[in-house]
N, C-alpha and C positions, 0 to 999 in steps of 0.2 A: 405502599411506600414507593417514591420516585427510586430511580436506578444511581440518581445522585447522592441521595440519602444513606441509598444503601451503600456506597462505596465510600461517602464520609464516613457511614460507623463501622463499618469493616476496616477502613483504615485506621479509625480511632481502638478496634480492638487488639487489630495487631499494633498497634503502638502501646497500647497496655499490655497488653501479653509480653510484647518483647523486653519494655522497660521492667515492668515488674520481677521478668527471668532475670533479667540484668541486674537489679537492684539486689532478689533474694538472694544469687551470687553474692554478690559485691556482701550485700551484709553477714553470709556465712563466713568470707574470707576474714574482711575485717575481723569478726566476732573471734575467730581462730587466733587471728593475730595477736589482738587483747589476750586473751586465754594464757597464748604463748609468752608474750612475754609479763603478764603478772605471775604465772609461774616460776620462768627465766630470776625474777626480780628475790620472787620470793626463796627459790635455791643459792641465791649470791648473797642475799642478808643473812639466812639461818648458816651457811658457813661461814660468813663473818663473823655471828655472834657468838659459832661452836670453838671459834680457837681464841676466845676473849675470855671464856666459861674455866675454869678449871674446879677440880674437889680437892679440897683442902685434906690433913692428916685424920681432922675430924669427922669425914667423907660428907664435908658440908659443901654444896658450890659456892665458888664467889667470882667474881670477876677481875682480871688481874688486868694492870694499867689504865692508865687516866685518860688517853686518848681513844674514844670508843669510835668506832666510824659512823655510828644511827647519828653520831649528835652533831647537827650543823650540818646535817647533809641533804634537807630539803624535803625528807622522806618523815610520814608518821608511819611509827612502826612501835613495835613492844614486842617484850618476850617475857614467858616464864619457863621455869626450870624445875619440873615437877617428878615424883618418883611415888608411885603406887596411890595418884592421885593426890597425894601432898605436895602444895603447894612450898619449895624451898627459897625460889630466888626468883622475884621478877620486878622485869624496868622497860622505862617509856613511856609510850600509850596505849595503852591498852581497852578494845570497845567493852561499853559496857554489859553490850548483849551481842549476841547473833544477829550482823546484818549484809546486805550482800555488798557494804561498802568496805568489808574488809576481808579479808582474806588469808589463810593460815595455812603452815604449812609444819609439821613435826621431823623431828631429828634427833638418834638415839645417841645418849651421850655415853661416859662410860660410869662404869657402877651402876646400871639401869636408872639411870637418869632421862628424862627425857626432853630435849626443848622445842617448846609449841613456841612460833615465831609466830606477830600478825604483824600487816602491812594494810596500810588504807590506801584501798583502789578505786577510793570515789570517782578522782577524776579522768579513770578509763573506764567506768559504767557511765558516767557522764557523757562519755565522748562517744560511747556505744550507742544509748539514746538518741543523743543528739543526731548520729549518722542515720536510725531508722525513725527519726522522727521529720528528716529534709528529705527522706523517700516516702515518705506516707504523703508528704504535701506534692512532692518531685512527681508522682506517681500519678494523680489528678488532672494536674496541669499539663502533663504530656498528651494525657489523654483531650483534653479540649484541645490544644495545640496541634494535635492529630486530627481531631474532627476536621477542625478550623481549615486544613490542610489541605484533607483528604475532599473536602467541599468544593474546595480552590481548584485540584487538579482537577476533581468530577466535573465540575463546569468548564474547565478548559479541554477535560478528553472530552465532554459529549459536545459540546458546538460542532463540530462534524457532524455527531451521528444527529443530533439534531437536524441537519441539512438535509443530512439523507433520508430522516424520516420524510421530511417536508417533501422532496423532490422525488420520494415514494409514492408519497400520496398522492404527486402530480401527475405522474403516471398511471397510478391504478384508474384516475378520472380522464386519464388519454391527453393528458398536457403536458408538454416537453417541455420543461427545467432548461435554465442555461447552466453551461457547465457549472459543476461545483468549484468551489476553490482548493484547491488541495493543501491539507498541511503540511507544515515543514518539515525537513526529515524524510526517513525513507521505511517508516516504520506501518505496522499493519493501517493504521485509518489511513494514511497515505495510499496506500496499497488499493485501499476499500473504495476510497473514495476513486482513484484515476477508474477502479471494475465500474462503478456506477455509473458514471463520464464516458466510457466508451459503451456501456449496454445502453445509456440513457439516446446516444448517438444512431446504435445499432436500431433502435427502437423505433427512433423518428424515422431514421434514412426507410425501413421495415414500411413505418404507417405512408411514408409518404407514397411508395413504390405501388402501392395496396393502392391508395386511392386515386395515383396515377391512373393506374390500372381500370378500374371503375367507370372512371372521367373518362378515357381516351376508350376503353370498351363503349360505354355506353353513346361516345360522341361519331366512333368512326366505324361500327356495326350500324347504324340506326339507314345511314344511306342505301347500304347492300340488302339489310332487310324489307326498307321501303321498296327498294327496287324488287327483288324479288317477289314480294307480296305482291306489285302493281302487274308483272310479268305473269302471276299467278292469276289473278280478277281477270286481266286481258285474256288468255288462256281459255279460259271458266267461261267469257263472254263471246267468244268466239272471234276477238277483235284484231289479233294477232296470229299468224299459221303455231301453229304449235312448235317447229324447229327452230323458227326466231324467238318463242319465248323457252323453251329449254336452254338456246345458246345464253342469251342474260340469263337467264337463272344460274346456270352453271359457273359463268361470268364472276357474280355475285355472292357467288358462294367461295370460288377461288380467293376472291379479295377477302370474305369472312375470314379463310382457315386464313391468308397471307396474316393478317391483321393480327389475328389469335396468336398464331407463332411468334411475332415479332412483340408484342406484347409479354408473353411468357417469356419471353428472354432477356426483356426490361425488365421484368420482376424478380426475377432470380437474380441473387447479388453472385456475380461468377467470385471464386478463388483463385487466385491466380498462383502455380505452380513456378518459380522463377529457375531457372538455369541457363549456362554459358550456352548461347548460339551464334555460332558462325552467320553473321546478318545477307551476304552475296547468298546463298542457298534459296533463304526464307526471301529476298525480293524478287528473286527468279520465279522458285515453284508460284507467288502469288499472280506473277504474271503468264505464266504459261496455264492457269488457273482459268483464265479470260479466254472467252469464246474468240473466236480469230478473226473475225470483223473488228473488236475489241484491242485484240490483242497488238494488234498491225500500226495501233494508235499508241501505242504506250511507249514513252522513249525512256529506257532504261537507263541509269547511267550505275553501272557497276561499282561498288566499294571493293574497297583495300581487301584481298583474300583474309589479310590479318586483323579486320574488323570485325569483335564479336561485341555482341549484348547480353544484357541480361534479360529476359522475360520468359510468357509462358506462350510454347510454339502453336497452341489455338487459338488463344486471345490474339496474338498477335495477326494474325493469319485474318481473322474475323474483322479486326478494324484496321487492316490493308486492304483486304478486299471490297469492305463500304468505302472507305474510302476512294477507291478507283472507282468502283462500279459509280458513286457522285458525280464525280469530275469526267467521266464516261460521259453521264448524262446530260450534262448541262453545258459541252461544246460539241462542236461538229469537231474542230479542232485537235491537236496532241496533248497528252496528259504527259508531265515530265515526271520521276519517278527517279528520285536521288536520296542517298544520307551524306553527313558529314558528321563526322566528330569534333567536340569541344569543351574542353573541361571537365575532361571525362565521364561527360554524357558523348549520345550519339543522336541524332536530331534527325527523324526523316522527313520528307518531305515531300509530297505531291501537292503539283501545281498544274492547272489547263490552263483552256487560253478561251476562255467564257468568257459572256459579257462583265460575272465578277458579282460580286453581293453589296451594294448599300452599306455603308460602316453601322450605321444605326439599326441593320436587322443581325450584323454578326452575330450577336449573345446569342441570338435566338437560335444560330442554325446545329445547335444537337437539342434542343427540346424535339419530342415526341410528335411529328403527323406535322411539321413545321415544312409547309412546301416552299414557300418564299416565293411566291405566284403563278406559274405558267405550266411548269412540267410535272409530268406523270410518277403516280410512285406513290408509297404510302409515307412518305415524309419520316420513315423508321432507322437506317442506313449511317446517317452521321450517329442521331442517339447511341445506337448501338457501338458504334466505333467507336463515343466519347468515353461508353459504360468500360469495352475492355483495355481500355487504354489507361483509363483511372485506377481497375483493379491492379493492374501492372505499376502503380506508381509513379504515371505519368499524364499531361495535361495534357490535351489538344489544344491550339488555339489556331485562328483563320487571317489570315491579309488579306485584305481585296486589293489587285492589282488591277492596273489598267493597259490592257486586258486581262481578267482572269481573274481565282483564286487560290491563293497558296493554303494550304493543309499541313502542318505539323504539329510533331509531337515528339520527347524525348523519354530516352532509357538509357539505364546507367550503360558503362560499355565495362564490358571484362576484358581482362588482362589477357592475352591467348598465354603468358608463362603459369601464369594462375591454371588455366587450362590444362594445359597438359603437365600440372603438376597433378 
């Protein structure tokens, strides 16, 4: 049985369970009520009829005055007026047998007399019926009405989880789902569904990094190892001194581990730690960082003492540093080295004074081992810059200037009162 099934007939039971409690209620009350008052009825007739009743000198009863209250007043009722089971005096209507449409009730007169009064209560055992006869029907129909219901919801809670079966399945066969839709409201499938939307994300971002990984392993080890291996034959054959092919080999393996490190640190999704930093500090330490041929070239331009950020102080450190150690690389030139605040971000920026990049290879300069023609390097440096600048919450993007290119990227800035609260 489907899970929608099951939650229409589970809702159809609680809707029977509850109506039926409700009902057998309601019909005890009511029932009470009758009870009550054809009693109430039948105590206000039999003392009507007791002070109507008198015993004559004869110690016969009779009824005294012409105006009796039974007659003309809407009520079928009868009484008799018996003593050691002889019958002395009786009037009205009286049933002819024992039925439960009438109802009796006794009162002792005086001289052991006694008066058995009856009242016909058809039409409150009618009304009684009647009441447990529109929950016998009441009782069915709530029940399909609950089904009918409880089908209705079922199909509207499980469209989600429907989704998410499907975009389960997509996964377990290694295909990424576009986000689901989330429903309205802020309740658990809501909930369910934003976990699946961000694992579904974690997952790809995950497979993509993997096979990054793979791709750029297997594209940018293949040259070091050809080299290597050729260094090795040469070697073997005697066709190269042996200290020229130890220095390539050695060469080549440097650029393997280089490769491998930078690699591993593409794959790893960093976490980024956020807190209030004082940003003059962290542009300083990055540039007293730089070896001094290096450093000689970087024009610093110092921010406001009372300028902080918010980020995490290695990430940050990591794509300052590629990003210098780039714009190092690709002019003979000064590398500028400035922030500015605005709108409560803080926006830094390095810019050289390079020939500059082509508008149409921008995109391209943080993918992975992307040299952009000429110079040396394993094309790793931006990527890497781009990765801990994202974790941080932030975007890098590039202008090409003529001469040069510009470098930024923003982070929120904190308050310094925040600060040193």
């Amino acid at each position: 049985m489907s899970l929608r099934w099951k939650l229409a007939l589970g809702t159809a039971m609680v809707a029977i369970l509850a109506t039926g409690l409700h009902f057998f209620i309601a019909y005890l009350g009511f029932r009470q009520a009758i009870e009550d008052e054809i009693q109430s009825e039948l105590e206000r007739w039999s003392a009507a009829v007791a002070q109507v009743v008198v015993i004559d000198d004869r110690g016969r009863p009779r009824l005294q005055g012409g105006n009796w209250p039974w007659l003309g007043s809407g009520y079928t009722l009868g009484f008799r007026v018996k003593r050691n089971g002889r019958i002395y005096l009786e009037a009205g209507i009286l049933p002819p047998a024992p039925t439960p449409d009438w109802a009796t009730i006794e009162r002792r007169l005086p001289q052991g007399f006694t008066l058995e009064l009856y009242l016909n209560v058809g039409e409150y055992r009618r009304a009684l019926a009647r009441q447990l006869q529109s929950g016998l029907v009441t009782l069915p129909l709530a029940a399909v009405l609950a089904a009918v219901l409880g089908l209705f919801i079922a199909q509207r809670m499980l469209v989600p989880l429907d989704r998410l079966a499907r975009g389960v399945e997509k996964l377990s066969h290694v295909e990424f789902p576009e986000p689901l839709p989330e429903p309205g409201g802020n309740d658990e499938l809501a909930a369910l569904t934003r976990s699946f939307n961000r694992m579904a994300r974690a997952l790809k971002e995950a497979f993509e990094r993997e096979r990054a990984f793979t791709r750029y392993a297997s594209h940018e080890l293949r040259n070091p190892l050809a080299t290597l291996h050729a260094q090795l034959d040469a070697l073997e054959s005697g066709v190269v001194p042996k200290e020229e092919a130890v220095a390539e080999g050695k060469r080549a393996l440097d650029r393997m581990r280089s490769t491998l490190d930078g690699l591993l640190l593409l794959a790893r999704e960093p976490k980024a730690e956020l807190e209030p930093l004082p940003l003059a500090p962290l542009l300083e330490r990055a540039v007293r960082a730089l070896p001094e041929p290096q450093r000689a070239r970087v024009e610093l331009t110092p921010p406001p003492e009372d300028l902080w950020i918010e980020a995490d102080e290695r990430l940050f450190a990591r794509a300052l540093e590629n990003l210098l150690n780039n714009a190092l690389k690709h002019t003979d030139g000064r590398v500028h080295l400035g922030a500015e605040a605005e709108n409560g971000q803080v926006r830094l920026i390095v810019r050289d004074e390079g020939p500059g990049v082509p508008p149409e290879l921008l995109p391209k300069l943080t993918q992975p081992f992307f040299r952009g023609g000429a110079r040396p390097g394993l094309g790793l440096g931006l990527a890497l810059a781009a990765q801990a600048i994202k974790a941080m919450g932030g975007d890098l993007r590039f202008e090409s200037r003529n001469p040069g290119l510009v470098a930024s990227f923003t982070l929120p800035r904190a308050e310094v009162e925040d600060v040193e609260a």
